[in-house]
C-alpha positions as CSV (number, residue, x, y, z in Angstrom):
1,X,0.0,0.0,0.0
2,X,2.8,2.1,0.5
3,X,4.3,1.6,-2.9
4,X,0.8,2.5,-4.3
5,X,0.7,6.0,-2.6
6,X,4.4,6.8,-3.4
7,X,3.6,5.8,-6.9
8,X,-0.1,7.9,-7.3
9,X,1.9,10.9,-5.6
10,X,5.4,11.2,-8.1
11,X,2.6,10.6,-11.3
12,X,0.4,14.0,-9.5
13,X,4.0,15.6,-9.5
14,X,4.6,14.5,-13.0
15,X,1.1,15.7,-14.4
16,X,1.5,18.7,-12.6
17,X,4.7,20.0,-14.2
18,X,3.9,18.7,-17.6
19,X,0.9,21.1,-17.8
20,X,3.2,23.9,-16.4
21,X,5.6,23.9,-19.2
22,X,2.8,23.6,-21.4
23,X,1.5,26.9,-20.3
24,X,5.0,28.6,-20.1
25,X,5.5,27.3,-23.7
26,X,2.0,28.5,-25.0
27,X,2.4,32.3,-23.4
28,X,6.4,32.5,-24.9
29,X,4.7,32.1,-28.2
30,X,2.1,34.5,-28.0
31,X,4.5,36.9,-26.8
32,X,6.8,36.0,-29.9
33,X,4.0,36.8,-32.0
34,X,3.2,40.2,-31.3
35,X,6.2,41.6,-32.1
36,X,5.8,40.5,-35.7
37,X,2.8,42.3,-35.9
38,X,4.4,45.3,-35.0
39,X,7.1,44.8,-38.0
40,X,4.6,44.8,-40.5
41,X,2.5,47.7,-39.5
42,X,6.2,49.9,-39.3
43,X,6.8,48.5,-42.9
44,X,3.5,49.3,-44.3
45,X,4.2,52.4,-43.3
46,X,7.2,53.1,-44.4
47,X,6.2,52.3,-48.5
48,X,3.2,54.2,-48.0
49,X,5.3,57.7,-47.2
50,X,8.0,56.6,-50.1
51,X,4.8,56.0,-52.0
52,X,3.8,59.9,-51.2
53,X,6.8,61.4,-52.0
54,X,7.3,59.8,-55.5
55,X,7.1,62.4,-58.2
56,X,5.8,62.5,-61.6
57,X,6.6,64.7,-64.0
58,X,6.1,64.9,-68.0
59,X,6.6,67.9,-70.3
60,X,4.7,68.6,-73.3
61,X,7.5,70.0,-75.2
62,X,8.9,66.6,-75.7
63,X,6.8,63.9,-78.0
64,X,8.0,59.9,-78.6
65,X,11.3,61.2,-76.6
66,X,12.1,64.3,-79.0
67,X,12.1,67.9,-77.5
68,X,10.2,70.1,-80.0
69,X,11.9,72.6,-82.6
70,X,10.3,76.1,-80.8
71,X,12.7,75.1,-77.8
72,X,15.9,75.1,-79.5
73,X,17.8,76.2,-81.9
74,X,15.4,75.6,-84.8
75,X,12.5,77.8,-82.9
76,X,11.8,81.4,-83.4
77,X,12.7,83.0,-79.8
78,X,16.5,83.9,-80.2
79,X,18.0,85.9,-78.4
80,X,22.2,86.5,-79.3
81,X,22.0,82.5,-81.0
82,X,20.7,81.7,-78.0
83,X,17.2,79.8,-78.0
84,X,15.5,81.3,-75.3
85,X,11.5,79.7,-74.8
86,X,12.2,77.4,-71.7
87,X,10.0,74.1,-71.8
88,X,7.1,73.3,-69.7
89,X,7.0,70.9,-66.8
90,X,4.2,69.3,-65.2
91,X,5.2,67.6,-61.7
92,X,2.6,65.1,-59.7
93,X,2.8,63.1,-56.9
94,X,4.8,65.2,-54.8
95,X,5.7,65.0,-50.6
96,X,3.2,67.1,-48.8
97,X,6.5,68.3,-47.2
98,X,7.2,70.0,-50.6
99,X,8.2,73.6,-50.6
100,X,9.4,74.4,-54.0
101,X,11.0,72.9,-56.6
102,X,14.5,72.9,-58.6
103,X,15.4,72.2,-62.2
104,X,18.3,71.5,-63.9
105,X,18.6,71.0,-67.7
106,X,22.1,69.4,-68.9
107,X,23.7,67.7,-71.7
108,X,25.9,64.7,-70.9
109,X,26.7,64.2,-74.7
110,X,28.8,67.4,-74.4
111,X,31.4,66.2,-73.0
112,X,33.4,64.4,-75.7
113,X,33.2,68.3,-77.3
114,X,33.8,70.3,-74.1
115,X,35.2,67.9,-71.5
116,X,31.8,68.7,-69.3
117,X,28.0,68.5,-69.3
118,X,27.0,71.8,-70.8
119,X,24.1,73.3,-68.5
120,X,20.8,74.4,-70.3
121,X,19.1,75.7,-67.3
122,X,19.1,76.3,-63.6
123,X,16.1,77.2,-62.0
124,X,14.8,77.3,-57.9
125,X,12.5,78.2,-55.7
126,X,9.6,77.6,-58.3
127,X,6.5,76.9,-56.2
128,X,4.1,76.1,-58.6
129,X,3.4,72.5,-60.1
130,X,2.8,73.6,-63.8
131,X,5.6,75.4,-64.9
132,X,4.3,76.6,-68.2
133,X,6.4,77.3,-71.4
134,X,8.3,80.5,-71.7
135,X,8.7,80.3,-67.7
136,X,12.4,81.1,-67.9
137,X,11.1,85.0,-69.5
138,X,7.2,85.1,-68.2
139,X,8.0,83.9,-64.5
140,X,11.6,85.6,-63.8
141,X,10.6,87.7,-61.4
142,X,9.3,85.1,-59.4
143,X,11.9,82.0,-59.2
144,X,15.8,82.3,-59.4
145,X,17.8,81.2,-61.8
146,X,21.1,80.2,-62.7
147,X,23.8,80.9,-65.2
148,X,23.6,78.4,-68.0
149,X,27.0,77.5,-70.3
150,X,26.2,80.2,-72.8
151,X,26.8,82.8,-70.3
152,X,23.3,84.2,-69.7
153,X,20.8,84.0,-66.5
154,X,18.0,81.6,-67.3
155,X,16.9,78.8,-70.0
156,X,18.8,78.3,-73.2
157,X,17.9,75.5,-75.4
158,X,19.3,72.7,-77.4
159,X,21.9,73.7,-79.9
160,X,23.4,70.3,-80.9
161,X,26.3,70.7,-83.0
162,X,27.4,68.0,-84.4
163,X,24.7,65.4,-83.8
164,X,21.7,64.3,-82.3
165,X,22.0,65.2,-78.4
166,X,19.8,63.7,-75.4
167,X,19.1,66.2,-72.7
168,X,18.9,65.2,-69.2
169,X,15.9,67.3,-67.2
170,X,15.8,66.8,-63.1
171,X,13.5,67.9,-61.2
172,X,14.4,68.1,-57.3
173,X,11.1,68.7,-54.7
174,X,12.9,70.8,-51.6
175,X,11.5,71.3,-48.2
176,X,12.9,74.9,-48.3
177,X,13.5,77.6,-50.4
178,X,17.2,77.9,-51.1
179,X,19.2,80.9,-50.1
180,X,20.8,81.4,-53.9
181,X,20.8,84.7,-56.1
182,X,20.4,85.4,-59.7
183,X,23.6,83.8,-61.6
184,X,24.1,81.1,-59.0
185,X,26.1,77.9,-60.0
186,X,25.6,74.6,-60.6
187,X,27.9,73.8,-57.8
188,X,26.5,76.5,-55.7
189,X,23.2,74.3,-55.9
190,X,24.4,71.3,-55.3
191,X,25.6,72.7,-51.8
192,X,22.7,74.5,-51.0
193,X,20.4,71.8,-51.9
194,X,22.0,68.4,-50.3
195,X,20.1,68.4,-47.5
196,X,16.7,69.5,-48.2
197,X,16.1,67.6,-51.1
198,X,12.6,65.2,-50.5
199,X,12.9,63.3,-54.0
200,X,14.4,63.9,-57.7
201,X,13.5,62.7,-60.9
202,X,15.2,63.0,-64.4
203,X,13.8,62.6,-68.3
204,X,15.3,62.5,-70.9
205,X,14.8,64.2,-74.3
206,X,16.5,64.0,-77.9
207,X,16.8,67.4,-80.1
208,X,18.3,66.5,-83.7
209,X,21.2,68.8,-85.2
């Protein structure tokens, strides 16, 4: 009879602690499981503000990935050989912490000529999302603008010599207005911009010889 009790007693023991790591083993998982939750709502998140702050843009001066004539050198607005009627830029999607915008218009197939990108335009502080054509002229009292390679303040367009070019055309959203002047450089930009730039975006366009 003894034996029997000892027996009934160490199997109560055994039942006892099997259900207790049972439970310890059911709450450690729970507890691992919330944390993953937590992961996926931070990611979520996180595409849904790079999401936001993509931007869009698209210019009607440039159709099947050619720039139009009137904004280079085979248009009618010259100005000392210098095509003069800036493009028009439509921008979309941008960051609602956007505060203006940037451009800058270059031509990497200049540098076998000239040994650097020649610059086309410059332009900042330009707080509207439609920048029409002709901005460079119709809205210079209202954004600042660069020095472009030909030595003048503003836009000046394609002038290809000796081949079909492609023109690269960024478009930087800021969270501030930059502190630049009339004239500024490209690598005065650069400076000034680095850290309040929210996204970028470049096309591309072609303008034939």
């Amino acid at each position: 009879m003894i034996v029997v009790k000892k027996t009934s007693i160490l199997m109560c023991l055994i039942l006892v602690l099997v259900v207790c790591l049972c439970s310890c083993s059911s709450k450690k998982d729970e507890k691992d499981s919330q944390p993953s939750t937590t992961k996926t709502e931070k990611t979520v998140s996180s595409t849904q503000e790079v999401k936001e702050q993509k931007l869009e843009v698209t210019s009607g001066a440039i159709m099947n990935g050619k720039i139009a004539d009137e904004y280079g050198k085979k248009g009618t607005q010259i100005t000392n050989k210098v095509p003069t009627r800036s493009i028009p830029i439509s921008i979309a999607s941008k960051s609602k912490a956007t505060v203006c915008y940037a451009i800058t218009i270059t031509d990497p197939d200049s540098k076998p000529l000239c040994g650097y990108e020649w610059i086309h335009w410059l332009a900042c502080n330009i707080k509207t999302d439609n920048i029409s054509a002709n901005a460079s002229i119709d809205m210079k009292d209202l954004i600042i603008q660069g020095k472009n390679s030909f030595g003048t303040i503003g836009y000046g367009g394609p002038t290809p010599p000796d081949k079909t070019h492609t023109y690269a055309i960024t478009v930087y959203a800021l969270d501030a207005e930059l502190e630049l002047s009339n004239g500024y450089s490209l690598d005065s930009f650069q400076k000034a911009a680095q850290d309040h730039i929210l996204d970028t975006i470049v096309i591309y366009g072609s303008y034939d010889k």
